[in-house]
DSSP file (Angstrom, degrees, kcal/mol; ACC not computed):
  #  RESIDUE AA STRUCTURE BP1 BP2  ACC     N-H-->O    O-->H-N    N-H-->O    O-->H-N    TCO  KAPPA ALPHA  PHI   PSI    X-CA   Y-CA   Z-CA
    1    1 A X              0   0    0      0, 0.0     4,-0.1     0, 0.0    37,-0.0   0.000 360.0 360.0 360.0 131.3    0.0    0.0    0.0
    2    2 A X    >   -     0   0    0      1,-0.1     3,-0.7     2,-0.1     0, 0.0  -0.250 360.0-116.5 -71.7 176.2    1.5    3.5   -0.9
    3    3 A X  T 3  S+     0   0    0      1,-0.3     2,-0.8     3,-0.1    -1,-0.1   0.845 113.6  53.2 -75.1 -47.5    2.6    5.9    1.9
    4    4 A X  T 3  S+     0   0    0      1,-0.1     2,-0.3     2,-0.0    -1,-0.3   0.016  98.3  73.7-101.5  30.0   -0.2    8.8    0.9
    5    5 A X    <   +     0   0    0     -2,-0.8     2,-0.6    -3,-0.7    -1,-0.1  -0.796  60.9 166.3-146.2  97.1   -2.9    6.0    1.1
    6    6 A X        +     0   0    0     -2,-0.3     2,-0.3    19,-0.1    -3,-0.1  -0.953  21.7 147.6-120.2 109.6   -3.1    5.5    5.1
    7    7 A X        -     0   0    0     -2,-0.6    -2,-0.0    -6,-0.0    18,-0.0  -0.885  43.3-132.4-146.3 122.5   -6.5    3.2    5.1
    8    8 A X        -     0   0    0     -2,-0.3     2,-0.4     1,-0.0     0, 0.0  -0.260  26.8-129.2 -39.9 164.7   -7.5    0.1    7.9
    9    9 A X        -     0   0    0     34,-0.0     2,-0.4    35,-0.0    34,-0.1  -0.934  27.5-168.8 -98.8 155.5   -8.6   -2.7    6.2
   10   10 A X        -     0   0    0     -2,-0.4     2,-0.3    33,-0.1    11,-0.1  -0.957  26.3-112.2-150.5 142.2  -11.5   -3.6    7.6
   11   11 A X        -     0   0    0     -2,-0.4     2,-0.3     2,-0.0    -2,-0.0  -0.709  43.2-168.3 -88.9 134.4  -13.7   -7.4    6.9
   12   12 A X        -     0   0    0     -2,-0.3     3,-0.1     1,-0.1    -1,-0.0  -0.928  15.7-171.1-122.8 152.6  -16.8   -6.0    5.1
   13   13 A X        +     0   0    0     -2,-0.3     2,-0.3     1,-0.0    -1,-0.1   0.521  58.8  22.3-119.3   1.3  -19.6   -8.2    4.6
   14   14 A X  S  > S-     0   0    0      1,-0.1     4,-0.9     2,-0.0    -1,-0.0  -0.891  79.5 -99.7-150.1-170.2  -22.1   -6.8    2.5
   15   15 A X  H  > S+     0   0    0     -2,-0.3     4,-1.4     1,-0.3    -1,-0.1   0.690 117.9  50.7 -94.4 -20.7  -22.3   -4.0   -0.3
   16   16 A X  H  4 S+     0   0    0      2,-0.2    -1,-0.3     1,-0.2     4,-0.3   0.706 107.1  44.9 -96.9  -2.9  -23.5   -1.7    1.6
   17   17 A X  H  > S+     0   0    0      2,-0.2     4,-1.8     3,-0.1    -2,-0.2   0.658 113.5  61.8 -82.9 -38.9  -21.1   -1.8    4.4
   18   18 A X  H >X S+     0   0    0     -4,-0.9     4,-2.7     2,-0.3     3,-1.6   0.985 107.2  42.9 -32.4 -80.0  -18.7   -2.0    1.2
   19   19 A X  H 3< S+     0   0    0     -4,-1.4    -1,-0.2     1,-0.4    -2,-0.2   0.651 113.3  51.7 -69.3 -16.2  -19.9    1.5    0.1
   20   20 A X  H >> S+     0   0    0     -4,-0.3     4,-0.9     2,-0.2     3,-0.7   0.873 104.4  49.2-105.9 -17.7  -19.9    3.0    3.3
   21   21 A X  H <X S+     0   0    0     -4,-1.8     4,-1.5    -3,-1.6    -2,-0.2   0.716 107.5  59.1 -79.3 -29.1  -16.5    2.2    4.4
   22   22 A X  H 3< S+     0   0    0     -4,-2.7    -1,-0.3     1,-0.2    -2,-0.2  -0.132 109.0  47.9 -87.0  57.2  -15.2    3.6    1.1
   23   23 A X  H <> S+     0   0    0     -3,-0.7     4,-2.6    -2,-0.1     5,-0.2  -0.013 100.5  57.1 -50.9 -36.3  -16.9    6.9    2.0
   24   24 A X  H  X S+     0   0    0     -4,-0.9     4,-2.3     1,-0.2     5,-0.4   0.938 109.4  48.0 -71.2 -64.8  -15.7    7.2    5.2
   25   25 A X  H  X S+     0   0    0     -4,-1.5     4,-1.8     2,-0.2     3,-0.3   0.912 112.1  56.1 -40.6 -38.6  -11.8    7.0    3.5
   26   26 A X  H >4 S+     0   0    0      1,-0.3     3,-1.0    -5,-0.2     4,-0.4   0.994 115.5  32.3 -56.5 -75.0  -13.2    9.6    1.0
   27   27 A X  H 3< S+     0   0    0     -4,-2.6    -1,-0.3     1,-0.2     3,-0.2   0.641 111.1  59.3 -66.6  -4.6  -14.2   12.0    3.8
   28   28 A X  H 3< S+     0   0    0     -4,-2.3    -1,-0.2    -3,-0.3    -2,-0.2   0.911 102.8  59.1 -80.8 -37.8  -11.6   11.3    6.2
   29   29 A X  S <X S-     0   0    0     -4,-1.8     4,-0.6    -3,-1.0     3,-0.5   0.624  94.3-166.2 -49.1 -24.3   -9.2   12.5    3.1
   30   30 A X  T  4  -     0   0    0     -4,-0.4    50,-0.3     1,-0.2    -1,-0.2   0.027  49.8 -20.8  57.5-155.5  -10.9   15.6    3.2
   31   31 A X  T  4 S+     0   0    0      1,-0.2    -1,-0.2    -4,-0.1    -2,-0.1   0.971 131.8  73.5 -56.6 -34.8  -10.7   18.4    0.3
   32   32 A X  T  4 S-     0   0    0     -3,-0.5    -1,-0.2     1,-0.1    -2,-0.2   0.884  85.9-169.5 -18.6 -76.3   -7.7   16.5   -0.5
   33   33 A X     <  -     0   0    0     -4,-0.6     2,-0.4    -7,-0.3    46,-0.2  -0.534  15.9-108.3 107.2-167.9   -9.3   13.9   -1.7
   34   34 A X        -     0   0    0     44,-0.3    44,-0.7    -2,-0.2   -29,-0.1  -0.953  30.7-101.8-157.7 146.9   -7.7   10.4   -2.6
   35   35 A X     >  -     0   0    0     -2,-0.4     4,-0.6    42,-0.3    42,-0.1  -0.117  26.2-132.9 -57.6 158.3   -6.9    8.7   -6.1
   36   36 A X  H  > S+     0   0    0     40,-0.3     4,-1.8     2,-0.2     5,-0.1   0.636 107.2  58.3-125.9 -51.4   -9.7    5.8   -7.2
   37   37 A X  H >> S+     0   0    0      1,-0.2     3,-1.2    39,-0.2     4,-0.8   0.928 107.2  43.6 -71.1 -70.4   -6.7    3.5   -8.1
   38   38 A X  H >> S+     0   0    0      1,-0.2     4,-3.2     2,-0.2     3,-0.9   0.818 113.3  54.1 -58.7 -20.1   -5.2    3.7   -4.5
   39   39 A X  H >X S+     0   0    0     -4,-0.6     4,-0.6     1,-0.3     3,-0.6   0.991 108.0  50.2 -47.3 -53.2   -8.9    3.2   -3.0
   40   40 A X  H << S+     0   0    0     -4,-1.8     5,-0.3    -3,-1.2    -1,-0.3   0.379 112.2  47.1 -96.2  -4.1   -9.4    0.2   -4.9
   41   41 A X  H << S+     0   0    0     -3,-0.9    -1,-0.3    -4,-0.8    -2,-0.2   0.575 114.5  45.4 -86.2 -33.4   -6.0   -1.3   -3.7
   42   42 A X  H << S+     0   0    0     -4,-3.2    -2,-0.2    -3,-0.6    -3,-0.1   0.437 115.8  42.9-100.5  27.0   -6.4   -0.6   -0.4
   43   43 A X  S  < S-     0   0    0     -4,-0.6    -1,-0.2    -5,-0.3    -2,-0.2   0.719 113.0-114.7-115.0   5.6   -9.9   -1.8   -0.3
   44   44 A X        +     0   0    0     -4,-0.3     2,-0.3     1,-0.2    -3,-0.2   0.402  67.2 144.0  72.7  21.9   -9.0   -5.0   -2.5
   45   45 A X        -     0   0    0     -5,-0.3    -1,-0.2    -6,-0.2    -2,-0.2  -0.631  53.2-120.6 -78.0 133.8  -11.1   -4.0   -5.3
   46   46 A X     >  -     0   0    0     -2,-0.3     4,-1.9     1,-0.1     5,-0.2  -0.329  33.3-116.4 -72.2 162.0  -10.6   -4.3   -9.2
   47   47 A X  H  > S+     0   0    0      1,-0.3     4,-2.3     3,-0.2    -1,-0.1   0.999 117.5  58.1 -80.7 -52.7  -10.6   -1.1  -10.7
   48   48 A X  H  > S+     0   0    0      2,-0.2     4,-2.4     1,-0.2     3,-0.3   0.745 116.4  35.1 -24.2 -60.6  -13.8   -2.1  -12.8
   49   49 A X  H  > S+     0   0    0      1,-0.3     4,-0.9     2,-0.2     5,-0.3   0.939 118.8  54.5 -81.0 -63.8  -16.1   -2.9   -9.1
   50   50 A X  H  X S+     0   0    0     -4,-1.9     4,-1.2     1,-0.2    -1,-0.3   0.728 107.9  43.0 -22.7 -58.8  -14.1   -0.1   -7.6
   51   51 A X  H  X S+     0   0    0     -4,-2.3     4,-3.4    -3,-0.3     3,-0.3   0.904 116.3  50.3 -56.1 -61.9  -15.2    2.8  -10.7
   52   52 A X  H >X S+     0   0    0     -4,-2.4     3,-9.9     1,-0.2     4,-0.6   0.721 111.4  52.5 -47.7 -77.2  -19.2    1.4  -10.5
   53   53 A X  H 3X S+     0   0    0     -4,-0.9     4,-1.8     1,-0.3    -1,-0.2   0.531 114.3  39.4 -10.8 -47.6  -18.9    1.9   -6.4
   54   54 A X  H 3< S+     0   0    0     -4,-1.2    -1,-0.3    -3,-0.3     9,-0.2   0.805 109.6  60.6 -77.6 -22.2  -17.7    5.4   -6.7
   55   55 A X  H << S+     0   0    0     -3,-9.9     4,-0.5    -4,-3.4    -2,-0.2   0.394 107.0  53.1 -72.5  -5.7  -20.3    6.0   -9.6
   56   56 A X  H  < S+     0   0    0     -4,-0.6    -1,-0.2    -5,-0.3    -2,-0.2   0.793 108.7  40.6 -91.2 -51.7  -22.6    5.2   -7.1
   57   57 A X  S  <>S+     0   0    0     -4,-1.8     5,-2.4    -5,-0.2     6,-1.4   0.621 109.7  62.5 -73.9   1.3  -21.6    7.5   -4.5
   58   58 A X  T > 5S+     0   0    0     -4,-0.2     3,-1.9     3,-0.2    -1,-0.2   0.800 104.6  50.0 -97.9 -64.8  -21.1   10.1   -7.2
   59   59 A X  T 3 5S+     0   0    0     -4,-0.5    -1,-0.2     1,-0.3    -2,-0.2   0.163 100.7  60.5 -80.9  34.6  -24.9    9.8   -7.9
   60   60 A X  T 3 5S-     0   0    0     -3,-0.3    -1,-0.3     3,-0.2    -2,-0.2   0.365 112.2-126.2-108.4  -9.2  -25.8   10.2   -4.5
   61   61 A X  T < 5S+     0   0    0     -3,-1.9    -3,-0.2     2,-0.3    -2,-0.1   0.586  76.1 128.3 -98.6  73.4  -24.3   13.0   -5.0
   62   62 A X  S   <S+     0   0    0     -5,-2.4    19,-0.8     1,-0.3    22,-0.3   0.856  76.3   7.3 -75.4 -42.5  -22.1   12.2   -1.9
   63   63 A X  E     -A   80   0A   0     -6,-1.4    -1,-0.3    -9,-0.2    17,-0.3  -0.901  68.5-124.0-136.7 164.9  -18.6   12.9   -3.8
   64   64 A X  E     -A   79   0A   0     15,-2.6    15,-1.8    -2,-0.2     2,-0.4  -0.952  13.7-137.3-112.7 153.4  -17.0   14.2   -7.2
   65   65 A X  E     -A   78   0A   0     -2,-0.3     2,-0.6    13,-0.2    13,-0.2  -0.819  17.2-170.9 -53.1  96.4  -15.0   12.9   -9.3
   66   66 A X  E     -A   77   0A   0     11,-0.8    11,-0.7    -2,-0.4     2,-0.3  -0.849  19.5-130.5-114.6 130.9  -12.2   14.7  -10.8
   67   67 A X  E     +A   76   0A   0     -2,-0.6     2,-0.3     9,-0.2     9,-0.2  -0.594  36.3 155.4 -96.5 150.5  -10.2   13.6  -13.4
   68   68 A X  E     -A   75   0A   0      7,-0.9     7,-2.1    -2,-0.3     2,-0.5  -0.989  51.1-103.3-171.5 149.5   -6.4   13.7  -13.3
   69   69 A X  E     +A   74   0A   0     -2,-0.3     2,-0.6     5,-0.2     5,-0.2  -0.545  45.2 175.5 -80.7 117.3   -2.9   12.4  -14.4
   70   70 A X  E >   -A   73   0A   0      3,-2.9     3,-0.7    -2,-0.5     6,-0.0  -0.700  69.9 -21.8-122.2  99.6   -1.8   10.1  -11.1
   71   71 A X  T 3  S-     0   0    0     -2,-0.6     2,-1.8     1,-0.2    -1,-0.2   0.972 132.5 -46.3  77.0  59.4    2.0    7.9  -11.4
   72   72 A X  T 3  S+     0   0    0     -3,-0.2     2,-0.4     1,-0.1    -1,-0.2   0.094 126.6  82.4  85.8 -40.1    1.6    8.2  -15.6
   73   73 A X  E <  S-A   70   0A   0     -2,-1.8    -3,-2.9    -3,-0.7     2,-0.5  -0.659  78.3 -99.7-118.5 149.4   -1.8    7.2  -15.9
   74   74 A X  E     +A   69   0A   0     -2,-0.4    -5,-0.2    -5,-0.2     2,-0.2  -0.561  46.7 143.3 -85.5 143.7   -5.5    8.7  -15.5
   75   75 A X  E     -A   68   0A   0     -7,-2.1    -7,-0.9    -2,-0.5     2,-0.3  -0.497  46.8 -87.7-124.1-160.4   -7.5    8.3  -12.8
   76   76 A X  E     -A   67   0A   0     -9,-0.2     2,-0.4    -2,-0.2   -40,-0.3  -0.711  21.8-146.4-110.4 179.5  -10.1   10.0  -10.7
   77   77 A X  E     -A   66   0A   0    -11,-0.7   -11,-0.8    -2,-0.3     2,-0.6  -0.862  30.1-146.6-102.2 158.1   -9.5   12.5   -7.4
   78   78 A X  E     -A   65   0A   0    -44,-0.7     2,-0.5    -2,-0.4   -44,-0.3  -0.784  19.1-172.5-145.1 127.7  -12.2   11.8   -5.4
   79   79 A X  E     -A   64   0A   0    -15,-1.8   -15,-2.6    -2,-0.6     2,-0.2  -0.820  28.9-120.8 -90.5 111.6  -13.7   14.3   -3.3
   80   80 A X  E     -A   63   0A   0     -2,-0.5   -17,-0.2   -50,-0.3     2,-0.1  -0.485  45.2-115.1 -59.7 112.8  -16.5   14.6   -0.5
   81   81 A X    >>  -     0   0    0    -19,-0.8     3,-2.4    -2,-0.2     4,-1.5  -0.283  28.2-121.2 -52.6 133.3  -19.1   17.1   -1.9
   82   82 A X  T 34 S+     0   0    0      1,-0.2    -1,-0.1     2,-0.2    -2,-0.1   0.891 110.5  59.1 -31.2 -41.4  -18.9   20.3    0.6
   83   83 A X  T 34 S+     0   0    0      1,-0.3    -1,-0.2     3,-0.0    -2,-0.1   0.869  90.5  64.7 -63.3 -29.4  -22.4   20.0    1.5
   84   84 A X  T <4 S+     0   0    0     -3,-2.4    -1,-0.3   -22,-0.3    -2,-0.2   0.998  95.8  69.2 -49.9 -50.3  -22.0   16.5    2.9
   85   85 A X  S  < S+     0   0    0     -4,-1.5     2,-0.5     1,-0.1    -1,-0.0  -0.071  73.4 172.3 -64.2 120.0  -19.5   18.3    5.7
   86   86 A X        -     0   0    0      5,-0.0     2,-0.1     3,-0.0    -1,-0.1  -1.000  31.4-130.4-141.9 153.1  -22.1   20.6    7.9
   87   87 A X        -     0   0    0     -2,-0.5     3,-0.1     1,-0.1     0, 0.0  -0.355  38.4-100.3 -90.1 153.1  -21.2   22.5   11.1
   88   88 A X  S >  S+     0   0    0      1,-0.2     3,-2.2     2,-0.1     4,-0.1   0.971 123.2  62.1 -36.2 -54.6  -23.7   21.7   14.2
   89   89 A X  G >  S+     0   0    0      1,-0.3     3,-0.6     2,-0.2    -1,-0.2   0.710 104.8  48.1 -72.9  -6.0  -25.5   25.5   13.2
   90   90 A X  G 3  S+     0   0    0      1,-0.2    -1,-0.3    -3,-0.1    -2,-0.1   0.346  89.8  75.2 -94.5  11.1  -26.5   24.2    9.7
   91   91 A X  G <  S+     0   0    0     -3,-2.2    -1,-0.2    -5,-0.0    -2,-0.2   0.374  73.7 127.0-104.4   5.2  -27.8   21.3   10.9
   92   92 A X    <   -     0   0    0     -3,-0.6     2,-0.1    -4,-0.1    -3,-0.0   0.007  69.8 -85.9 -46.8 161.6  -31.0   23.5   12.2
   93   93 A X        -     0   0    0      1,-0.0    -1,-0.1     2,-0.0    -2,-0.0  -0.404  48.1 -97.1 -70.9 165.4  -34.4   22.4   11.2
   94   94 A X        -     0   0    0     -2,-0.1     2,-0.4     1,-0.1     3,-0.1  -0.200  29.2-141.4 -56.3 159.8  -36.0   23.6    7.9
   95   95 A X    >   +     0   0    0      1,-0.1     3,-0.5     0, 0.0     4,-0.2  -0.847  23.5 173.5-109.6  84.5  -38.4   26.6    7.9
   96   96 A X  T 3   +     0   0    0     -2,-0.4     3,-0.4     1,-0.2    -1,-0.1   0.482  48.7 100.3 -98.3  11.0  -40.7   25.9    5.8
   97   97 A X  T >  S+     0   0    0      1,-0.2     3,-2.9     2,-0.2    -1,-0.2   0.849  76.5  64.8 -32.0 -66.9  -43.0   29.0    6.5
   98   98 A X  T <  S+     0   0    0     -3,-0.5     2,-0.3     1,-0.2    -1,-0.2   0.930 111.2  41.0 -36.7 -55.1  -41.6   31.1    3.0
   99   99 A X  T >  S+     0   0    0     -3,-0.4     3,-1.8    -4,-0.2    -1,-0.2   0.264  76.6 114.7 -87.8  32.6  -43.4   28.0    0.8
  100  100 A X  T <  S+     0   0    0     -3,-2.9     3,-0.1    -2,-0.3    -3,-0.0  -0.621  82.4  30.3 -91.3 176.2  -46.4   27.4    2.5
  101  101 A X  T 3  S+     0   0    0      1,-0.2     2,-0.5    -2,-0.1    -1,-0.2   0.385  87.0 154.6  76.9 -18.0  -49.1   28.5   -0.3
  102  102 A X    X   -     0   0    0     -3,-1.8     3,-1.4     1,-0.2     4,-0.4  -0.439  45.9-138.7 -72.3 119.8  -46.8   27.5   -2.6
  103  103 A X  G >> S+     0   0    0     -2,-0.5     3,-1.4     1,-0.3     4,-1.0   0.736  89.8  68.2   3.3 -78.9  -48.6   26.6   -5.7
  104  104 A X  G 34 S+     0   0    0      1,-0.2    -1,-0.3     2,-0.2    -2,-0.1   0.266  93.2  57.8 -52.1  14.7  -46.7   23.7   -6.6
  105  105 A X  G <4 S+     0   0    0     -3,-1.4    -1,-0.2    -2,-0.2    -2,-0.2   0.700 112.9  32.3-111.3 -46.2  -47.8   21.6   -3.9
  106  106 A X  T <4 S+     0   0    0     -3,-1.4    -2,-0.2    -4,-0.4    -3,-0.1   0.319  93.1 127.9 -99.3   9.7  -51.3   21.5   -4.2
  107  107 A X     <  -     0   0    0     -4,-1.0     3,-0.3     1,-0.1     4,-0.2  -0.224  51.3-144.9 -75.2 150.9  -51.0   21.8   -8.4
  108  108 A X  S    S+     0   0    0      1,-0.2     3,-0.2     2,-0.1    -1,-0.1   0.728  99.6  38.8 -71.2 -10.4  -52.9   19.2  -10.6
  109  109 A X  S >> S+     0   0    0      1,-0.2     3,-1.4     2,-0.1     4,-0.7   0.414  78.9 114.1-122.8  -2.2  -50.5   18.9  -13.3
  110  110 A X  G >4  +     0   0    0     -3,-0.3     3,-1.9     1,-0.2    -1,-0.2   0.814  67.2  70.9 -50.7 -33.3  -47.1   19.1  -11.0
  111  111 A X  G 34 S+     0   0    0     -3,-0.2    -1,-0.2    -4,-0.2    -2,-0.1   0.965 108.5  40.9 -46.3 -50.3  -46.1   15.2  -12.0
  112  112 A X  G <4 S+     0   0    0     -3,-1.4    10,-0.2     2,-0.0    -1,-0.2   0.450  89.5 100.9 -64.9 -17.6  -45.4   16.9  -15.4
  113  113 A X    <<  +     0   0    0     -3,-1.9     2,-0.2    -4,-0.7    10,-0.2  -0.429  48.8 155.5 -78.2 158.5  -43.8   20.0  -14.3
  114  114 A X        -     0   0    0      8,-0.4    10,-0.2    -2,-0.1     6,-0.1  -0.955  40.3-152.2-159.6 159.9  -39.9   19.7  -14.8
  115  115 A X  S    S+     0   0    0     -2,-0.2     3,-0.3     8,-0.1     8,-0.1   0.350  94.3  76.9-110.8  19.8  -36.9   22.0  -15.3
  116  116 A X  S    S+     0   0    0      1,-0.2     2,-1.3     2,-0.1    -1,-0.1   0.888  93.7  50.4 -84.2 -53.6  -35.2   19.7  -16.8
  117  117 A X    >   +     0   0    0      1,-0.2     3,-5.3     5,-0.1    -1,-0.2  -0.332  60.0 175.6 -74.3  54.9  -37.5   20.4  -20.2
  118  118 A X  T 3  S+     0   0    0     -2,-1.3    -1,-0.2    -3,-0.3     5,-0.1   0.727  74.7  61.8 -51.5 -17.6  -37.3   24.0  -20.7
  119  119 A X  T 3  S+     0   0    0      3,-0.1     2,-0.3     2,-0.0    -1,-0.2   0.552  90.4 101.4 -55.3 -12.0  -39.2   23.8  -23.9
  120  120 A X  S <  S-     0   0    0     -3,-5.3     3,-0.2     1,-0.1    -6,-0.1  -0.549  73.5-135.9 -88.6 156.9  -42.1   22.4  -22.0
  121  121 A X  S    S+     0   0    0     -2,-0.3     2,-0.4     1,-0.2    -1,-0.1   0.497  99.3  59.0 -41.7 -34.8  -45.0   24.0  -21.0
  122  122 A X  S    S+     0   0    0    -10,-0.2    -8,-0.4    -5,-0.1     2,-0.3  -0.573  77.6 118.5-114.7  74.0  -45.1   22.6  -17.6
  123  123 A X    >   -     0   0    0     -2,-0.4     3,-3.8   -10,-0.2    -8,-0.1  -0.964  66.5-118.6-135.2 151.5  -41.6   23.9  -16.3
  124  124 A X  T 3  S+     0   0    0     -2,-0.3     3,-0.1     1,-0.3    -9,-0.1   0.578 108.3  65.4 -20.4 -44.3  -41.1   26.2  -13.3
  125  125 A X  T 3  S+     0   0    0      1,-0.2    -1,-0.3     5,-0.1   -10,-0.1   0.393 111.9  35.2 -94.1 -12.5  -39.7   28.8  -14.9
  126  126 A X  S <  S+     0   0    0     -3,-3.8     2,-0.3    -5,-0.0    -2,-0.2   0.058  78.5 119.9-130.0  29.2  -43.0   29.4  -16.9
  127  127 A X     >  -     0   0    0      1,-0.1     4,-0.7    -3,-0.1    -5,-0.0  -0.756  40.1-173.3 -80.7 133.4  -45.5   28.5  -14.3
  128  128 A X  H  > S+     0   0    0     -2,-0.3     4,-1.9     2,-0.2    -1,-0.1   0.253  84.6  66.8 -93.6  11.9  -47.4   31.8  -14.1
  129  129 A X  H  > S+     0   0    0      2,-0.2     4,-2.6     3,-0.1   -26,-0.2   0.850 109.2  45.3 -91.1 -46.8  -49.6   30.3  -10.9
  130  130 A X  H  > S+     0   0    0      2,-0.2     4,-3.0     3,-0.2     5,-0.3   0.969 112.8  47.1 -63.9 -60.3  -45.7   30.5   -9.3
  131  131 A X  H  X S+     0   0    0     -4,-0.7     4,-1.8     2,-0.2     3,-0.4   0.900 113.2  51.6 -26.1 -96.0  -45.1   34.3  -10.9
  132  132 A X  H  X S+     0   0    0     -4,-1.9     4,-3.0     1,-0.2     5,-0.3   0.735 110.6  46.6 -20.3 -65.0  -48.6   35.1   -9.4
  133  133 A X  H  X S+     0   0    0     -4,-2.6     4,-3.5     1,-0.2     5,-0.4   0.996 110.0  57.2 -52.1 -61.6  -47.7   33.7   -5.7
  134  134 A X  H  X S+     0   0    0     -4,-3.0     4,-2.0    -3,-0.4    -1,-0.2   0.909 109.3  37.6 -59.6 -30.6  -44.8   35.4   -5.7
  135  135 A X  H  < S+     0   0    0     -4,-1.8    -1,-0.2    -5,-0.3     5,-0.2   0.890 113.2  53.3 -96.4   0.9  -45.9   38.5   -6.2
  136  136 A X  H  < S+     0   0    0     -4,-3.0     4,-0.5    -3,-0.3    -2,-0.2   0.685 108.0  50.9 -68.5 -27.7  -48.7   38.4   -4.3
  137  137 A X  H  X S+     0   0    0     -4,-3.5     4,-1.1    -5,-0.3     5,-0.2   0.910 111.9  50.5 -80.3 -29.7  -46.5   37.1   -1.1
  138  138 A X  T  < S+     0   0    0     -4,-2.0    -1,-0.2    -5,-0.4    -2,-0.2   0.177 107.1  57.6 -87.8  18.5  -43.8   40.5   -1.9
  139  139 A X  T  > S+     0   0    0     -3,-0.2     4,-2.4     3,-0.1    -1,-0.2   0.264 110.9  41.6 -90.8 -25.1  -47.2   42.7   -1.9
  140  140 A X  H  > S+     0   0    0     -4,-0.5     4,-1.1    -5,-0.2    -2,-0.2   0.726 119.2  43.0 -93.8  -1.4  -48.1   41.3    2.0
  141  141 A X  H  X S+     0   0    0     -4,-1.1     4,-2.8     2,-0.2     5,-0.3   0.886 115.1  44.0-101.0 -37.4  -45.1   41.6    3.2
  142  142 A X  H >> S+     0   0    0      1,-0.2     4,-2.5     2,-0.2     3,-0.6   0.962 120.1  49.0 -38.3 -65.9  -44.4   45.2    1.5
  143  143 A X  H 3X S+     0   0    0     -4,-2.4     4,-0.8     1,-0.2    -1,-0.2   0.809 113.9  44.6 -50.7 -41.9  -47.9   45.7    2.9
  144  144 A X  H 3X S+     0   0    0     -4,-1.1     4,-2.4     1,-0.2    -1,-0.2   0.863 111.5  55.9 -52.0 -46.8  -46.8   44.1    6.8
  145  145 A X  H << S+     0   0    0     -4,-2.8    -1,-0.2    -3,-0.6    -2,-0.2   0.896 105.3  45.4 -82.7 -26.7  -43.9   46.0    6.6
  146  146 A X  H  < S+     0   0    0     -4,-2.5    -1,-0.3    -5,-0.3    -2,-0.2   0.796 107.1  64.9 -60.9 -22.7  -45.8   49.3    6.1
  147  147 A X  H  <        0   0    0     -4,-0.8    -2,-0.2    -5,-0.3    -1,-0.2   0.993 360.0 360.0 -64.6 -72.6  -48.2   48.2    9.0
  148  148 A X     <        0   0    0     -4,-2.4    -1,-0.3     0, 0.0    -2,-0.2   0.503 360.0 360.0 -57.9 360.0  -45.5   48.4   11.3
């Protein structure tokens, strides 16, 4: 095992126990990050089983992938997304007060809405029932604020 790849091994018994011990080396690595060939040598993995595994946590969107020349050859970096990492004071509960009312919640045709499609009819970004709410919530609070 190289020197810049400090990892236990550790007997895993399932796939998900698998996936979760190569995340913990991920984050322990920090913004560093760690090379995808030395994960997969020190977890005993072929690079193939190794690649899906990280394409998995990659679409969890746990870590990224960054590609990069490592000892001659390409590989990945892999990185713990920022977001995973939260301090105790971000870990408050949600507020979900701004979206109550919100349209989209009670709408009939919301399965269909997407932003994915911008061409479509039923995307966010052209919902005028969303337009409407919004400016109807910045005229009560404009109005609240005058109150006081």
């Amino acid at each position: 095992m190289s020197s810049e790849t400090i990892i236990s091994k550790v007997t895993i018994k399932t796939k998900n126990e698998l996936a979760e011990q190569v995340y913990q080396a991920i984050q322990e690595k920090g913004e560093t990050g760690i090379f995808q060939t030395d994960l997969c040598k020190a977890f005993s993995m072929d690079s193939r089983d190794g690649s899906r595994l990280v394409g998995n946590l990659e679409k969890q969107s746990l870590i990224f992938r960054e590609k990069t020349l490592y000892k001659g050859r390409w590989t990945y970096k892999l990185i713990v997304k920022k977001s995973q990492i939260l301090s105790e004071e971000e870990k408050k509960p949600i507020d979900i007060t701004d979206i109550e009312g919100a349209p989209c919640l009670r709408c009939s045709i919301q399965h269909l809405c997407s932003i994915e499609d911008e061409s479509s009819q039923y995307n966010p970004t052209n919902c005028t029932l969303i337009e409407d709410w919004i400016l109807d919530e910045e005229i009560t609070k404009s109005e609240d604020e005058n109150l006081k």
